[in-house]
C-alpha positions, 0 to 999 in steps of 0.5 A: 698730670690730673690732679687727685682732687678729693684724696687727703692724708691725715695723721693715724688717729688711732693707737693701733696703727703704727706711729709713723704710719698715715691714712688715706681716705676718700672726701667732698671738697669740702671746707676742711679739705680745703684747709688741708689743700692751703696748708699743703700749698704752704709747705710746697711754696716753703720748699720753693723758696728754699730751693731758690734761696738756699740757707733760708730760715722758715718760720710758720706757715699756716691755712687761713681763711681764702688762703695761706702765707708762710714767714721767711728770714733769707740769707744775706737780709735779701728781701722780697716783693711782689716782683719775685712772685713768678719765680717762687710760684715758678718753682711751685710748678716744677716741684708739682710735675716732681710730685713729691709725697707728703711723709709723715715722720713721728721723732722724739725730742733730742731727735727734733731738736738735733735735726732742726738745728742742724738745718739752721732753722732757728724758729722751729727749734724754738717752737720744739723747746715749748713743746711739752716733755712727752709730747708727740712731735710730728714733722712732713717731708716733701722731697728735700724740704723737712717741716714741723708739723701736726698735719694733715696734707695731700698724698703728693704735692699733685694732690693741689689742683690749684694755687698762685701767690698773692703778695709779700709782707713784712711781720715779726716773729711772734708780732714782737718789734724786737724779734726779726723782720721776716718775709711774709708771702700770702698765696691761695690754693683751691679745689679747681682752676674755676674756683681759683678764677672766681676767687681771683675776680672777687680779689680785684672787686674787692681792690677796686672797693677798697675803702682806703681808695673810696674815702678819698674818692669820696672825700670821707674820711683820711688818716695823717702820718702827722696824726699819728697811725690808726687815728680817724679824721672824719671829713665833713662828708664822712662826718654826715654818714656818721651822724645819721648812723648815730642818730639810727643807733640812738633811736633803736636803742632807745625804742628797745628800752636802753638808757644811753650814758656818756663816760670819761676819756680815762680814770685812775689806773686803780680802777684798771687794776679792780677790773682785772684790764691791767693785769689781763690787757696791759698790752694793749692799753696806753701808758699812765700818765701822772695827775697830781700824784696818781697814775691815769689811763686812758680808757680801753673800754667802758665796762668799769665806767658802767659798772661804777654808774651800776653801783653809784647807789643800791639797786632792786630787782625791780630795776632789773634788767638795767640795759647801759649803752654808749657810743664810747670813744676808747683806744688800744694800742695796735703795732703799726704793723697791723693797722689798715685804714678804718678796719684796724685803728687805735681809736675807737668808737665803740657801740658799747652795752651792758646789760644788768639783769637776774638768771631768769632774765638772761635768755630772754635779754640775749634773744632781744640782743639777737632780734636787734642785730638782726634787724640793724643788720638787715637795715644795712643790707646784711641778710646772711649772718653766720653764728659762733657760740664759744663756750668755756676754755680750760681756765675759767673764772666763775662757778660751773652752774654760770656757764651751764646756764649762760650758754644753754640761755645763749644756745636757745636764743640762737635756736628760737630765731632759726640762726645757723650757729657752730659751737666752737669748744673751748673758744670762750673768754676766761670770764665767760661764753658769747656769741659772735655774729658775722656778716658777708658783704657783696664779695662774700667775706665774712666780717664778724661784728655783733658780740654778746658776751657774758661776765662772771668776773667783773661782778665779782670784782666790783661786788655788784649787787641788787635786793631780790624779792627776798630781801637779800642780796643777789649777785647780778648777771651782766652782759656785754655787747656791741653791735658794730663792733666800732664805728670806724671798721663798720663804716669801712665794711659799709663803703667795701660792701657798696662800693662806696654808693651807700643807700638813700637814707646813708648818702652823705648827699642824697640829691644833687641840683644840676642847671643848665645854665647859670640862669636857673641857679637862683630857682635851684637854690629854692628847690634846694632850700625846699628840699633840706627844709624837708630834711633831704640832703641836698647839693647846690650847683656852682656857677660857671659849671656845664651841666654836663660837668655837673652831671659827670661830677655827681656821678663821681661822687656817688649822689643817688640822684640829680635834679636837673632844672632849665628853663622848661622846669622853671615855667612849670615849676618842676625838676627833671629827676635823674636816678644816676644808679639805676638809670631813667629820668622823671619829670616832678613837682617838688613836693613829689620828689620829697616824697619818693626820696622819703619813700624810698629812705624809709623812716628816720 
């Protein structure tokens, strides 16, 4: 059966055409056909697993980026694992050869409900009950299998020319402990066989630079049961790459006219409540603990803290912009469902900023931000960076003429540096639009990391305020912005992206000393000396060792390069450079390795 690669059914977009009638037309395999694609491959993987699981309960089985999953519950509390993958995607194939059609069918209310129930899908009732009164409710068939859904898919299940299942999960419904465990499976679906292929290398590339796996690899960094879930031990090596990132993000801010601060681990939960963080984001905090007859939270964020130095006396105009930046140590509670590695933890180094300035400043601060995360980016080897602008939701708090100006002032920054951004309506948060940047690393996965985002909340529950030229009091605009977004998910990001062999200037150890024989040790301990003294990163041999071993572990480890020294070097005063990444050797004076490692580390 040749599959209709470029054929796509979506739901009548206009009133003219019968309800339950559907359109079929013609596109590209682009992006979006390709979410039609994924989503219609859930429903036929749903139909699968209700053929060899009679009586299972589905959940919600949505297209996501590279993919889709959909959520199980089966009969008798049977569970599934990787093992079962086979015979679900198995299954998968007979219903294609079937070549079901997807029907569109438009009920009423009752009718949805009635049906639903009557198939024992206790999670599609509940999502009918939330539907508004009047609400159309559109449902899919495909064969026997029957679906709540808004659409659109393929003509037939045909129309997916290529799909497999990936792996199991677990998740509760809604993310909620208390509500049941179900079975998640994650497949992929995509235009060609070919495109399939390449996504499939790119997956087991991406398993093999797993960061969890590179860190103790690499001895970077762990994480303990006894710790406690998502809380990072740096190891000493890890703890070096750390630094001199630090110390990078110090540098450039300072350069760039940011006043570094440093804030407390926690405040009284009054200052919670002022900021709005406890009503809006108690979920995610920590609970309160008493001190002396008040209640304490441990911090989620900075912005109070910053906003009180703001305060902590009367400002002018003249101060203005006021740029705050801090490496912030804060945590939030993720469910242990969601933690993974250094990408998801609950403690948190944040590269935290705000910036405090007048609406004549906001464009120009915003485009500064930009042509920091660019260049930073660009310092860690990210070049493609993709754009999002969201922009005001139904609810927001502050005065239309803020976010006109607001995101008109972020749209211009974006357009002055040529940056491909999309507008995403809507997707803004209460308070006000920002920009997200992402980046894609070596396997092509988009990671988002810079936000810019502004505040038209918190300046008003804090009262900010600064003397303008006039005389009178001026509300200021205020700014939030991380770079990274965290220390630990961008350093994650970093090892993944590289494989774990960072650049020169991030290498935890930079260049290695190999012997010979354990004759040279003394004259390699020199070297080395010089070496660090010149502020390279430098490895000592240990006794005992055979040069090759030596050789054979510092490759292991990923050090950039090896210095090799025997007898030869000693009598000429020189080391054999051996460049473990690229390949090639070169016989140098010292002082001539410490300038190619400096030329090639760049300035620091």
């Amino acid at each position: 059966m040749r599959p209709r690669e470029d054929r796509i059914i979506a739901a009548a977009p206009a009133p003219e055409i019968a309800s339950a009638a559907a359109l079929e037309f013609t596109l590209p395999m682009s992006e979006p056909t390709l979410d039609v694609l994924r989503h219609s491959a859930a429903h036929l993987m749903a139909a699968a697993v209700c053929e060899l699981y009679p009586g299972a309960e589905y959940a919600i089985g949505p297209s996501i980026e590279d993919g889709f999953y959909y959520d199980f519950l089966l009969p008798g509390g049977a569970r599934l694992s990787d093992d079962d993958l086979p015979a679900i995607e198995g299954r998968m194939r007979a219903i294609q050869r079937r070549d079901p059609a997807y029907v569109r069918e438009e009920l009423d209310r009752e009718t949805a409900l009635r049906d639903f129930r009557a198939r024992g899908q206790r999670f599609k009732v509940e999502l009918i009950e939330k539907i508004p009164e009047g609400d159309v409710i559109s449902c899919y068939r495909t064969g026997e299998f029957f679906d709540l859904c808004r659409g659109p898919h393929v003509t037939s299940a045909g129309g997916i020319p290529a799909f497999q299942l990936l792996h199991t999960a677990g998740a509760y419904w809604h993310g909620d402990e208390r509500q049941p465990m179900l079975q998640r499976i994650y497949g992929t679906a995509w235009a060609s066989q070919a495109d399939l292929d390449s996504y499939l290398e790119r997956l087991e590339l991406a398993r093999q630079r797993d960061h969890r796996r590179i860190g103790r690899q690499l001895d970077l960094f762990s994480l303990s049961d006894e710790l406690g879930g998502g809380l990072v031990l740096w190891h000493p090596r890890g703890a070096v790459v750390r630094e001199v990132m630090e110390d990078d993000w110090r540098r450039e801010h300072r350069r760039r006219g940011y006043q570094l601060v440093y804030t407390p681990h926690l405040a009284r939960e009054h200052l919670w409540e002022v900021s709005g963080h406890l009503g809006f984001f108690a979920d995610e905090m920590y609970g309160a603990m008493e001190v002396e007859g008040e209640r304490y939270r441990i911090k989620p964020m900075s912005c109070p803290f910053h906003i009180l130095i703001y305060k902590s006396r009367p400002r002018s105009y003249r101060e203005l912009p006021l740029r705050m930046a801090e490496l912030a140590s804060v945590y939030r509670f993720q469910r242990s469902g969601t933690l993974h590695g250094l990408l998801r933890v609950r403690g948190i180094t944040q590269d935290d900023a705000h910036i405090f300035c007048t609406e004549e400043q906001a464009e120009q601060e915003v485009g500064a931000v930009l042509d920091m995360a660019r260049d930073m980016m660009a310092r860690y080897g990210f070049t493609d960076l993709d754009v999002d602008l969201s922009t005001k939701p139904a609810k927001a708090a502050g005065e239309d003429r803020m976010w006109q100006l607001a995101e008109a002032a972020l749209e211009r920054a974006a357009r002055a540096r040529d940056l491909k951004f999309k507008v995403s309506p809507g997707e803004g948060a209460f308070y006000g639009p920002k920009i997200d940047i992402h980046i894609r690393d070596a396997m092509g996965r988009r990671w988002q990391c810079t936000t810019v985002q502004f505040d038209f909340n918190e300046p008003e529950r804090f009262g900010l305020e600064y003397i303008g030229a006039d005389g009178a009091p001026h509300r200021p605009i205020m700014v939030h912005r991380a770079l990274f977004g965290s220390m630990e998910r961008f350093f994650g990001v970093l090892l993944e992206h590289y494989g774990g062999a960072l650049p020169l200037w991030l290498s935890p150890e930079q260049v290695r000393m190999v012997t010979v024989s354990d004759d040279q040790l003394p004259y390699a301990d020199a070297v080395a000396a010089q070496l660090e003294e010149a502020g390279i990163r430098t490895g000592r041999p240990r006794s005992g060792e055979r040069m090759q071993a030596q050789i054979r572990d510092g490759e292991l480890a990923k050090v950039p390069y090896l210095a090799v020294v025997g007898r030869r070097e000693i009598e000429a005063g020189q080391v054999n450079l051996r460049d473990a990444r690229r390949g090639g050797q070169t016989v140098l004076q010292v002082q001539e390795v410490i300038a190619r490692l400096r030329a090639e580390a760049g300035p620091s």
